[in-house]
Structure formats: C-alpha cells, structure tokens
N, CA, C and O atoms as CSV, one atom per row, in Angstrom:
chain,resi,resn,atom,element,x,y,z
A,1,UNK,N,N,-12.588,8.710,29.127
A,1,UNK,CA,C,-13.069,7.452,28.607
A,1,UNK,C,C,-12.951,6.375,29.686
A,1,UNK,O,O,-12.083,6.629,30.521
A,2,UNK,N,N,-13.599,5.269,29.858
A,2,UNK,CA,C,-13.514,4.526,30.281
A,2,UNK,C,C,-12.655,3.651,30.213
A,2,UNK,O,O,-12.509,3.006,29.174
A,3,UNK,N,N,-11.604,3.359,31.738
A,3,UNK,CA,C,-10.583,2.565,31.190
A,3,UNK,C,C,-10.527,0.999,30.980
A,3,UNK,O,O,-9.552,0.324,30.650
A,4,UNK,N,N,-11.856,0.579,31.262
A,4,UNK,CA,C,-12.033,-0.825,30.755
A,4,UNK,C,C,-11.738,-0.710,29.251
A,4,UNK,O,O,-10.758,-1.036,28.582
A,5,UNK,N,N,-13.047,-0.073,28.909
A,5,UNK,CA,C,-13.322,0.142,27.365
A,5,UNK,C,C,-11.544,0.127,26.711
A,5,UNK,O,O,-11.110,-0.623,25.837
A,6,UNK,N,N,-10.874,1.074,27.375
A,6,UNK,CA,C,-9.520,1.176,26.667
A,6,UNK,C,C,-8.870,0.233,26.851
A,6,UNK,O,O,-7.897,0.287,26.098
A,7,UNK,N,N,-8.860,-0.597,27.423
A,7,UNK,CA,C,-8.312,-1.962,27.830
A,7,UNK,C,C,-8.918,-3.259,26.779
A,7,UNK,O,O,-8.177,-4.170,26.410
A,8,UNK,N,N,-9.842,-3.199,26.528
A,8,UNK,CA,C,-10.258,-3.768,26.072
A,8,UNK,C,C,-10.191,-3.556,24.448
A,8,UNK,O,O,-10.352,-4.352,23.523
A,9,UNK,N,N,-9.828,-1.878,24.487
A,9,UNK,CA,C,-10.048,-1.896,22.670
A,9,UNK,C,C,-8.263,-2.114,22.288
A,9,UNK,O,O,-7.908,-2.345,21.132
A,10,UNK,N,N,-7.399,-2.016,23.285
A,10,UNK,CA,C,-6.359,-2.077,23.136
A,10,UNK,C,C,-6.250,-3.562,22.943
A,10,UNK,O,O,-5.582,-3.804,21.938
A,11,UNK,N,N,-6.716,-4.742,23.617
A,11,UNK,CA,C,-6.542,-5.661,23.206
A,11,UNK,C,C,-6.837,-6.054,21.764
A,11,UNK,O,O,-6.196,-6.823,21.047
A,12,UNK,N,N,-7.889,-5.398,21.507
A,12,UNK,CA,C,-8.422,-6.117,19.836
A,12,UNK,C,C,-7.394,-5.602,19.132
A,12,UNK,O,O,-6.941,-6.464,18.379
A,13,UNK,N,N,-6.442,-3.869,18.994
A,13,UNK,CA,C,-5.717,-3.920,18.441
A,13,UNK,C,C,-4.758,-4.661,18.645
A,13,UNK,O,O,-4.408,-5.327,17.670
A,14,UNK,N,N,-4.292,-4.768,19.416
A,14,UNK,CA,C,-3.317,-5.926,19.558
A,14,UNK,C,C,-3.385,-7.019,18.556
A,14,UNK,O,O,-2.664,-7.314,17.603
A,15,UNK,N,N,-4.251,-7.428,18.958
A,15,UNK,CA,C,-4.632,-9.089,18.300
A,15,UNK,C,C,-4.721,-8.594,17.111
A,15,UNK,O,O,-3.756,-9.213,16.662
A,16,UNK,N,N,-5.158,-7.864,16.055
A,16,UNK,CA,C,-5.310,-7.020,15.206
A,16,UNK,C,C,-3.990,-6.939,14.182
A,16,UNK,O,O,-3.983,-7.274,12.998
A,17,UNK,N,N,-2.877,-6.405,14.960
A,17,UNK,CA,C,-1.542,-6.775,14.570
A,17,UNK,C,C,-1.124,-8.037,14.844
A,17,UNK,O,O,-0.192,-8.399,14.126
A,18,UNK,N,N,-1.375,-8.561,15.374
A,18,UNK,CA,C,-0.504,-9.900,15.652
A,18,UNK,C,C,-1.169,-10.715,14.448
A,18,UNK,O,O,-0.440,-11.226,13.598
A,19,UNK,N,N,-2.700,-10.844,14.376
A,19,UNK,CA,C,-2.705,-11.825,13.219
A,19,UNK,C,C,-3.197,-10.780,11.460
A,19,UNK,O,O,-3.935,-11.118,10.534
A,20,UNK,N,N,-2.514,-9.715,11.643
A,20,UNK,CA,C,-1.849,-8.751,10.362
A,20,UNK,C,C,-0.767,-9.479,10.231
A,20,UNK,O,O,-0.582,-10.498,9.564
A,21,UNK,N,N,-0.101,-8.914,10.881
A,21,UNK,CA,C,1.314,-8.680,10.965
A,21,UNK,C,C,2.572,-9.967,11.806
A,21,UNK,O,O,3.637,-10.369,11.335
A,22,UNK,N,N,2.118,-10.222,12.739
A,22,UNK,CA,C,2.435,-11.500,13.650
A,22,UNK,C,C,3.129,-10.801,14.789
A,22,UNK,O,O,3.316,-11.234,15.926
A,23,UNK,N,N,3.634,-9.114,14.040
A,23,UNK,CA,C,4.009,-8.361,15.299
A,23,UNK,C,C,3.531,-7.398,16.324
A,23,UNK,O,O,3.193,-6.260,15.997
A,24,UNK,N,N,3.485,-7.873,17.734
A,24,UNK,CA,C,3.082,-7.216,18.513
A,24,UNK,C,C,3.595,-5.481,18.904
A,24,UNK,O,O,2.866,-4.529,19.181
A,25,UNK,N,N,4.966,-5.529,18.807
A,25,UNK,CA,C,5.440,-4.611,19.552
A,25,UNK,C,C,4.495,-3.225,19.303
A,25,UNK,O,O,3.660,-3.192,18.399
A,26,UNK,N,N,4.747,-2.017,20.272
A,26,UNK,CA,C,4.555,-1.020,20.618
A,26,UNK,C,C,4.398,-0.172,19.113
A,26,UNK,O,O,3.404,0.471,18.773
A,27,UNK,N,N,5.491,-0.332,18.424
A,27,UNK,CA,C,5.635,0.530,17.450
A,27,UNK,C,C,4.304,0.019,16.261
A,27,UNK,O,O,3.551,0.828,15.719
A,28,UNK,N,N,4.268,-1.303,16.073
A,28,UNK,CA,C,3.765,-1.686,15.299
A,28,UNK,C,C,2.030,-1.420,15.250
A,28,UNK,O,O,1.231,-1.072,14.381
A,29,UNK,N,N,1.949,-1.831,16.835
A,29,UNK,CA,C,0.514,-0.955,17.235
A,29,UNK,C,C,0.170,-0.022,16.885
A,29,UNK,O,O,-1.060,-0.069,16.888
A,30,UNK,N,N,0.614,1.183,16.444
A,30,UNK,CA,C,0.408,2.483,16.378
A,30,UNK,C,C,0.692,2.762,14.711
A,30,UNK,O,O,0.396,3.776,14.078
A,31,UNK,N,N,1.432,1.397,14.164
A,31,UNK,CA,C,1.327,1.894,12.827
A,31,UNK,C,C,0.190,0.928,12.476
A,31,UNK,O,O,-0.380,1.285,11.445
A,32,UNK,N,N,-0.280,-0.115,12.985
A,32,UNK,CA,C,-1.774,-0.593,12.861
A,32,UNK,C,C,-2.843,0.803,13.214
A,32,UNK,O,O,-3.422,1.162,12.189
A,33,UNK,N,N,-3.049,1.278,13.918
A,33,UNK,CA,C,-4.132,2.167,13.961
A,33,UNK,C,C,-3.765,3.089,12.928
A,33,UNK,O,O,-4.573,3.063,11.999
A,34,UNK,N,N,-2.784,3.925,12.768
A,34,UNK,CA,C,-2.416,4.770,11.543
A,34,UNK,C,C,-2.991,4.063,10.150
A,34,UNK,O,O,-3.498,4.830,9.330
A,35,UNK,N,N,-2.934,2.507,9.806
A,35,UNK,CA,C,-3.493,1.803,8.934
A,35,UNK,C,C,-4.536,1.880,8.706
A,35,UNK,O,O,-4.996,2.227,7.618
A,36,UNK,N,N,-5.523,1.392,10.267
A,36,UNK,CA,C,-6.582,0.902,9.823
A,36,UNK,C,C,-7.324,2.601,10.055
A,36,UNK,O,O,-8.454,2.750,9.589
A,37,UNK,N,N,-6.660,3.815,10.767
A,37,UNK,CA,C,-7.696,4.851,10.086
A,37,UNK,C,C,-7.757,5.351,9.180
A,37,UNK,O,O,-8.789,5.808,8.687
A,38,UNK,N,N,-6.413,5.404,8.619
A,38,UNK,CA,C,-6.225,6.003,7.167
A,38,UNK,C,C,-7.011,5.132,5.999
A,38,UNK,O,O,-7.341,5.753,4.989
A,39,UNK,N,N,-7.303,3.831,6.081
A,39,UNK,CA,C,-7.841,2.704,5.010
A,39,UNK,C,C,-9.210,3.537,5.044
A,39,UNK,O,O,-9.708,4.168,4.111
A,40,UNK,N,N,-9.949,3.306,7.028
A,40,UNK,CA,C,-11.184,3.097,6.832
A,40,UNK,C,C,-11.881,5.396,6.188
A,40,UNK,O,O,-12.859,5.680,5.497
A,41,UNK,N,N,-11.039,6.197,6.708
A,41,UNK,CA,C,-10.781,7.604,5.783
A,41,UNK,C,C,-10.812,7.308,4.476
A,41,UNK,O,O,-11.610,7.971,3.815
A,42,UNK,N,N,-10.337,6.711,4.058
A,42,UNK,CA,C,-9.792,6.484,2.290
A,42,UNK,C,C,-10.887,5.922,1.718
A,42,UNK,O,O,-11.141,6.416,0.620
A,43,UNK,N,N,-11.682,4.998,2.100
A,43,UNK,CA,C,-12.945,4.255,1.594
A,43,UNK,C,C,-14.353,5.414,2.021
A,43,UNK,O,O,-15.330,5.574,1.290
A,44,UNK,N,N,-14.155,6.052,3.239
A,44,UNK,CA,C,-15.725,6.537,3.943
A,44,UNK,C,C,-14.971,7.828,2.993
A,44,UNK,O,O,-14.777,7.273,1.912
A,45,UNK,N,N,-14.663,8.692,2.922
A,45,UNK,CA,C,-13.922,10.075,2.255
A,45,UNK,C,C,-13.316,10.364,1.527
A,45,UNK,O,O,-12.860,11.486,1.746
A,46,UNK,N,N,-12.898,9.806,0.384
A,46,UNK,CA,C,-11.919,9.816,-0.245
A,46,UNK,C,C,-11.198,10.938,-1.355
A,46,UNK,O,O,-10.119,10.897,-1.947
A,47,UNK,N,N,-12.298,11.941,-1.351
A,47,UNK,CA,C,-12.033,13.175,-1.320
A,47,UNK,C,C,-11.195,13.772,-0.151
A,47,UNK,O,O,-10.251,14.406,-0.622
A,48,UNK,N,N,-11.209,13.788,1.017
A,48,UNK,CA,C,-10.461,14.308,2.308
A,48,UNK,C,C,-8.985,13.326,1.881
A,48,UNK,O,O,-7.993,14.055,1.868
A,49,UNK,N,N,-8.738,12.182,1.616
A,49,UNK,CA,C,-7.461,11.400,1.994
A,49,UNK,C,C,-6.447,12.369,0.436
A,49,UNK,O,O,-5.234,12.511,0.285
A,50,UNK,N,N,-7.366,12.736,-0.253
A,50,UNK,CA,C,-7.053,12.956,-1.554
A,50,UNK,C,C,-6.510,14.335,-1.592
A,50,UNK,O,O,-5.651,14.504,-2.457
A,51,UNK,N,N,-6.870,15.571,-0.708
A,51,UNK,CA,C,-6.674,16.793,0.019
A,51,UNK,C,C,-5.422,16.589,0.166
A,51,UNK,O,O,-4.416,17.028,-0.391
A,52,UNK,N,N,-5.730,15.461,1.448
A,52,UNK,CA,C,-4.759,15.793,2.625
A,52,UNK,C,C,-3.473,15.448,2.067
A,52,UNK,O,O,-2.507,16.173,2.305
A,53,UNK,N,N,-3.296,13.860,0.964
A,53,UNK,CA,C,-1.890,13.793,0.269
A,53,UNK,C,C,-1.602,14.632,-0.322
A,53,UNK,O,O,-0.422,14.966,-0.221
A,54,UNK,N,N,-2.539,15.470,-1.295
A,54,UNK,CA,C,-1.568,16.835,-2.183
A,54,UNK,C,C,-1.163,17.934,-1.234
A,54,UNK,O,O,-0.088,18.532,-1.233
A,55,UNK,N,N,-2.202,18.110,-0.418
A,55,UNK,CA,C,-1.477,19.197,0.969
A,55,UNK,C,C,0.112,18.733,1.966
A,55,UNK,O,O,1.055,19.401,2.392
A,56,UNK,N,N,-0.185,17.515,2.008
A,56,UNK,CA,C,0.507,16.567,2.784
A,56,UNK,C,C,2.082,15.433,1.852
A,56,UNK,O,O,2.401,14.341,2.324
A,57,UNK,N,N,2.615,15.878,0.902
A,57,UNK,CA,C,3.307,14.684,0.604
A,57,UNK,C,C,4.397,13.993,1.208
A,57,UNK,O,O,4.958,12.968,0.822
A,58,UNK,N,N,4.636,14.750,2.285
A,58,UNK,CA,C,5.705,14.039,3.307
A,58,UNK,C,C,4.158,12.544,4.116
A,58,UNK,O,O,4.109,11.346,4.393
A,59,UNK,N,N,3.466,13.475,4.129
A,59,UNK,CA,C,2.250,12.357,4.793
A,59,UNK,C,C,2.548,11.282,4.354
A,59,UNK,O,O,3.073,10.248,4.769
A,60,UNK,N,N,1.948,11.841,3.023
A,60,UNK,CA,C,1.436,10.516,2.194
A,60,UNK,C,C,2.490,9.497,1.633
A,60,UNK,O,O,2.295,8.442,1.030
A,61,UNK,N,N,3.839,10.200,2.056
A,61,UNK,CA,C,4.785,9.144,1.270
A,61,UNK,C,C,5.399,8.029,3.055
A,61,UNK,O,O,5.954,6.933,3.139
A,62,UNK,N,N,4.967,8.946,4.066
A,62,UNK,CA,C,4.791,7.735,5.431
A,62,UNK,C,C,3.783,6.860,5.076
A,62,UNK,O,O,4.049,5.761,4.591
A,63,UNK,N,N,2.513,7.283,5.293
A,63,UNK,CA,C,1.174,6.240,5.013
A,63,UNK,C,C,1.635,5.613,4.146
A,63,UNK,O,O,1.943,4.502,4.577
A,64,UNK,N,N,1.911,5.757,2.869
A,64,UNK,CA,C,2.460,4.317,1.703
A,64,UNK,C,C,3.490,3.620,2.417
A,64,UNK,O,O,3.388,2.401,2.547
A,65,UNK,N,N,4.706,4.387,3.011
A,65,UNK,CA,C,5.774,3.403,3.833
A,65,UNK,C,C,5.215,2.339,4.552
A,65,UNK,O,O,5.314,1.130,4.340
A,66,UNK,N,N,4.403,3.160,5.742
A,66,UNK,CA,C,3.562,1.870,6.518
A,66,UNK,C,C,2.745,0.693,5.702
A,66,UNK,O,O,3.030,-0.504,5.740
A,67,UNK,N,N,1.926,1.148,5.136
A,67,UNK,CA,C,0.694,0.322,4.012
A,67,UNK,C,C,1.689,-0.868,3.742
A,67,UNK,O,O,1.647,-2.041,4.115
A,68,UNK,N,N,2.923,0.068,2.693
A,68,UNK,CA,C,3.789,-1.225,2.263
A,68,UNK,C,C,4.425,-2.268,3.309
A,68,UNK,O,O,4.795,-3.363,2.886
A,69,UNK,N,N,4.546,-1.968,4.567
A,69,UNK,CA,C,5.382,-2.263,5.740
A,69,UNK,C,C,4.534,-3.336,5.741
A,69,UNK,O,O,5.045,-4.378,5.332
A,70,UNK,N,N,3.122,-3.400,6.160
A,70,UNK,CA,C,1.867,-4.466,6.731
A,70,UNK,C,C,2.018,-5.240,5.753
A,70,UNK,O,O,2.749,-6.223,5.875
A,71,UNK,N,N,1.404,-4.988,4.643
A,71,UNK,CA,C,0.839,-5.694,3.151
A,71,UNK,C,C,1.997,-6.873,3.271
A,71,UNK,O,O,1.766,-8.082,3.275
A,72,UNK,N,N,3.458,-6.162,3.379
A,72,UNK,CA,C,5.100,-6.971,3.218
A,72,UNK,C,C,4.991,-7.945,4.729
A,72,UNK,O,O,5.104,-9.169,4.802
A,73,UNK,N,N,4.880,-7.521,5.223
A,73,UNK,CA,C,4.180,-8.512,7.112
A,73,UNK,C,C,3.299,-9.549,6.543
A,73,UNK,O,O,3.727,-10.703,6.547
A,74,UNK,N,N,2.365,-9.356,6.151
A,74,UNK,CA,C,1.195,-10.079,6.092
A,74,UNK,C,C,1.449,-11.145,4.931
A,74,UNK,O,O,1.167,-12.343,4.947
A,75,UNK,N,N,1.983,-10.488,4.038
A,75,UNK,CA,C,2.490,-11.859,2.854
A,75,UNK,C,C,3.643,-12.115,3.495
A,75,UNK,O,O,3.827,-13.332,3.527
A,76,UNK,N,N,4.385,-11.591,3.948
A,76,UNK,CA,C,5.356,-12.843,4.288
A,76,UNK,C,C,4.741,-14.198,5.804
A,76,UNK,O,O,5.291,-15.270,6.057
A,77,UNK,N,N,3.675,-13.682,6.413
A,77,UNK,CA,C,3.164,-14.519,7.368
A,77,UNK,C,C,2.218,-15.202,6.961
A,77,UNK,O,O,2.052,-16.306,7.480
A,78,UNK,N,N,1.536,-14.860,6.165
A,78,UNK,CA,C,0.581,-15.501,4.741
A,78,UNK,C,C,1.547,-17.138,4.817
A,78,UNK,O,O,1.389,-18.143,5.511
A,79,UNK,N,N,2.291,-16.868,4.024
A,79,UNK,CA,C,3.313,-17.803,3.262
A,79,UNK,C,C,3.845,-19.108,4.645
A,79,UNK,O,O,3.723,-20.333,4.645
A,80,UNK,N,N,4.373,-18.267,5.574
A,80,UNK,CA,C,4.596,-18.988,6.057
A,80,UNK,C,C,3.711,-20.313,6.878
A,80,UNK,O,O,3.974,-21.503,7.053
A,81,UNK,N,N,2.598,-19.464,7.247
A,81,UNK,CA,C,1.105,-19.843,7.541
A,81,UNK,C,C,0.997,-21.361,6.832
A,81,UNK,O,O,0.960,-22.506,7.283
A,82,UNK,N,N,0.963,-20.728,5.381
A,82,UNK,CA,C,0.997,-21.689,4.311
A,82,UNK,C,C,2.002,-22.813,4.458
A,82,UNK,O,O,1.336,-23.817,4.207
A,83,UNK,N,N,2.960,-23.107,4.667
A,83,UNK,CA,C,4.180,-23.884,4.913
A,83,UNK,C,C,3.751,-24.214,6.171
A,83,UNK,O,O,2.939,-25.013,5.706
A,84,UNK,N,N,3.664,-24.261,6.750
A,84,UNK,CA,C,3.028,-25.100,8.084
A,84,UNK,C,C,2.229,-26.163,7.847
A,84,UNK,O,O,2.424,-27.315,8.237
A,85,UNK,N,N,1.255,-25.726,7.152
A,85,UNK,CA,C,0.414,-26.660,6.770
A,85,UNK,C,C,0.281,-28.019,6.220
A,85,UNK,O,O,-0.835,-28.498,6.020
C-alpha cells in the first residue's frame, strides 16, 4: 500500500478517536477501528455479525466491552463539551 495513503488514513483515525472519544492513545486507536468495522459489518451484514457472535462469544462479549468503552467516552465528553459552553 501506499505509505502516504497510510499516513494519511491513520490520521483521520486518529482524529476519529479524539473527537469520539477525546482519546488518542495507541490502544484506543485500534479499539476505534475494531468499532468502526464491526458497526459498519453489523449494518452492511448482519447475518455474518450474527454467525460470528454465536460462533464467537468470547468475541462478542469484547466487541460489547469496547462499544460500551466509546459510547461511556463519548457521553462523558458529550457532557463535558456541554459545560464549557
């Protein structure tokens, strides 16, 4: 691949988490992409996401950990957002 391209798509995730989540770090990156492929799987397939949790329930009980992790990020930066204002 092209390492602009990867440079560049790495930035959008970035930014991606930061105004999700407000957090950048390393770890968080990677549970942003785990997010946003599993969401955009779950909406385009949802037969396959539906497989893979009954095949998968150690999976599927990470993917809910994370989901809940962001959603809990995002309202609490929501809020604060809000209080600034």
């Amino acid at each position: 691949m092209n390492t602009d391209f990867e440079n560049e798509f790495n930035s959008l995730v970035v930014k991606t988490a930061e105004l999700i989540t407000g957090d950048t770090s390393p770890e968080m990156i990677e549970k942003i992409k785990i997010w946003a492929f599993f969401n955009h799987v779950h909406k385009s397939l949802p037969n396959l996401t539906s497989h893979w949790n009954q095949t998968h329930p150690e999976g599927k009980a990470e993917v809910r950990s994370i989901f809940e992790e962001i959603r809990a990020l995002n309202q609490s930066l929501q809020a604060k957002n809000q209080e600034q204002k």
